[in-house]
C-alpha positions in Angstrom: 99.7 96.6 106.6 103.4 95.8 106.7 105.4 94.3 109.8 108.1 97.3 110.2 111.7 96.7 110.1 113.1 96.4 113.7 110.1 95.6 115.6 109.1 92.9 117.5 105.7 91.5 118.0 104.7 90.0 121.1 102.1 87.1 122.0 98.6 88.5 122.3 97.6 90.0 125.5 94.6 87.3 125.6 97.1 84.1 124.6 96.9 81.3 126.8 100.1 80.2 125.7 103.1 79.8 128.0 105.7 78.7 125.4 105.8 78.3 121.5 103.8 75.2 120.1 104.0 73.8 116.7 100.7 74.4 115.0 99.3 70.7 114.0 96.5 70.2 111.2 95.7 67.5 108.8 93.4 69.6 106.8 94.3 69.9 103.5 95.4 72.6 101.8 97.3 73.3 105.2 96.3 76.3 107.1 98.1 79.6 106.9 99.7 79.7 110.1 101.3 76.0 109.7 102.5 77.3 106.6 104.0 80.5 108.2 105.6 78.6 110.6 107.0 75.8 108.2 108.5 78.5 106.2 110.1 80.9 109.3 111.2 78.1 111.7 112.9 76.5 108.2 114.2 79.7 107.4 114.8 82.7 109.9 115.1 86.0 108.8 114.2 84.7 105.1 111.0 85.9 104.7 109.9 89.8 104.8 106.0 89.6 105.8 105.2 90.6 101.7 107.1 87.2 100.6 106.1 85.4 103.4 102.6 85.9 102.4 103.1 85.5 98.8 104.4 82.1 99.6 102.3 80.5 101.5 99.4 81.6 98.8 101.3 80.0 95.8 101.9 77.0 98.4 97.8 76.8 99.3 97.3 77.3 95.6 98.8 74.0 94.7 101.3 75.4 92.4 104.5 74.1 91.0 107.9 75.8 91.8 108.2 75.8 87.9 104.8 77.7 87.4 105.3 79.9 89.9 109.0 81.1 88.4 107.1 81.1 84.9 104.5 84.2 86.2 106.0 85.4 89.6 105.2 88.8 88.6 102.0 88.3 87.3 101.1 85.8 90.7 102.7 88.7 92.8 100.9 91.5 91.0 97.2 89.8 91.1 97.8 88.9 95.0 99.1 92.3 96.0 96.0 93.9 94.2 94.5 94.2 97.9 96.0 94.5 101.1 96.8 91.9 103.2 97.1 91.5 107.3 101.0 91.4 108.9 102.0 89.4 111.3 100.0 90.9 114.3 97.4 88.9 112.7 98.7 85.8 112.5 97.4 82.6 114.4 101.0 81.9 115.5 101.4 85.1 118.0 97.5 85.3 118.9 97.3 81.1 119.3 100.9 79.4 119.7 103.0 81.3 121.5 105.2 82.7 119.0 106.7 86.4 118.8 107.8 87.8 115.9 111.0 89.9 115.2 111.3 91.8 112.5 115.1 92.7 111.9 116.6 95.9 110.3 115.6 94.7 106.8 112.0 93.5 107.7 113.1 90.2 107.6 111.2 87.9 109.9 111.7 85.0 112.7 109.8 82.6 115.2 110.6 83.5 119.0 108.9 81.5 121.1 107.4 82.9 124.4 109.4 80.9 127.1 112.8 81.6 125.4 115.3 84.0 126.7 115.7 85.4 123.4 112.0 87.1 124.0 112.9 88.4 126.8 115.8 89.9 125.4 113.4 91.2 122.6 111.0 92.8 125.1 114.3 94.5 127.3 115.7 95.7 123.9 112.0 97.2 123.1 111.6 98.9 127.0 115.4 100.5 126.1 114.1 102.0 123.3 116.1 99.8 121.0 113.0 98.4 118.5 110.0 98.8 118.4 107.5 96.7 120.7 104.2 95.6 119.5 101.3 93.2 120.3 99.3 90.6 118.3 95.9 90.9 117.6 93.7 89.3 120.0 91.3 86.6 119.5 88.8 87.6 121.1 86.8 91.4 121.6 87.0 92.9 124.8 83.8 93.5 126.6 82.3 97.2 126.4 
């Protein structure tokens, strides 16, 4: 599932997090989410959710920028052969504090929760002006 073009995604409704935190690990390949947030707080509105993705599995794959240039559309092709989770399920909204915008191109970027730029997000969202959606959450609800 795709992360739709002018859309923002909240923090999850069961987050415990009052402001955006960088993600720390020294595991090693690094974890997906420290890799999504290397590459969008690098680069705003670089990434749609597809590259995003693609990128940080060429990165956890070990792979040289040369290799990757050499069979980008066989790499993209064999990756893409299943879907893949957007951004709703992504540590950094559920975990860290992060929303995630989604411009008119599906183009991505890091908002963190105590900023006045999400707030701005969520009045733009209650005016009708993108669409407002939540992370995943962490944990099930009780039945």
């Amino acid at each position: 599932m795709l992360t739709a073009p002018n859309t923002f995604i909240q923090i999850a409704p069961d987050s415990t997090a009052e402001s955006g935190a960088v993600p720390e690990s020294s595991r090693e390949p690094k974890p997906v989410h420290m890799l999504e947030y290397e590459l969008l707080a690098g680069a705003p509105y670089r990434y749609t959710n597809d590259e995003l993705l693609f990128e940080v599995h060429v990165r956890r794959l070990g792979l040289s920028e040369a290799e990757v240039d050499a069979r980008r559309d066989e790499l993209w092709r064999a990756f893409f052969a299943k879907s893949h989770a957007c951004m709703r399920a992504s540590m950094l909204p559920k975990k860290f504090g992060w929303g995630v915008h989604s411009d008119a191109e599906g183009r991505l970027a890091l908002v963190a929760r105590d900023s006045e730029a999400y707030r701005r997000f969520l009045e733009a969202g209650e005016r009708g002006e993108l669409k407002l959606t939540t992370a995943m959450r962490s944990r099930r609800t009780a039945r």
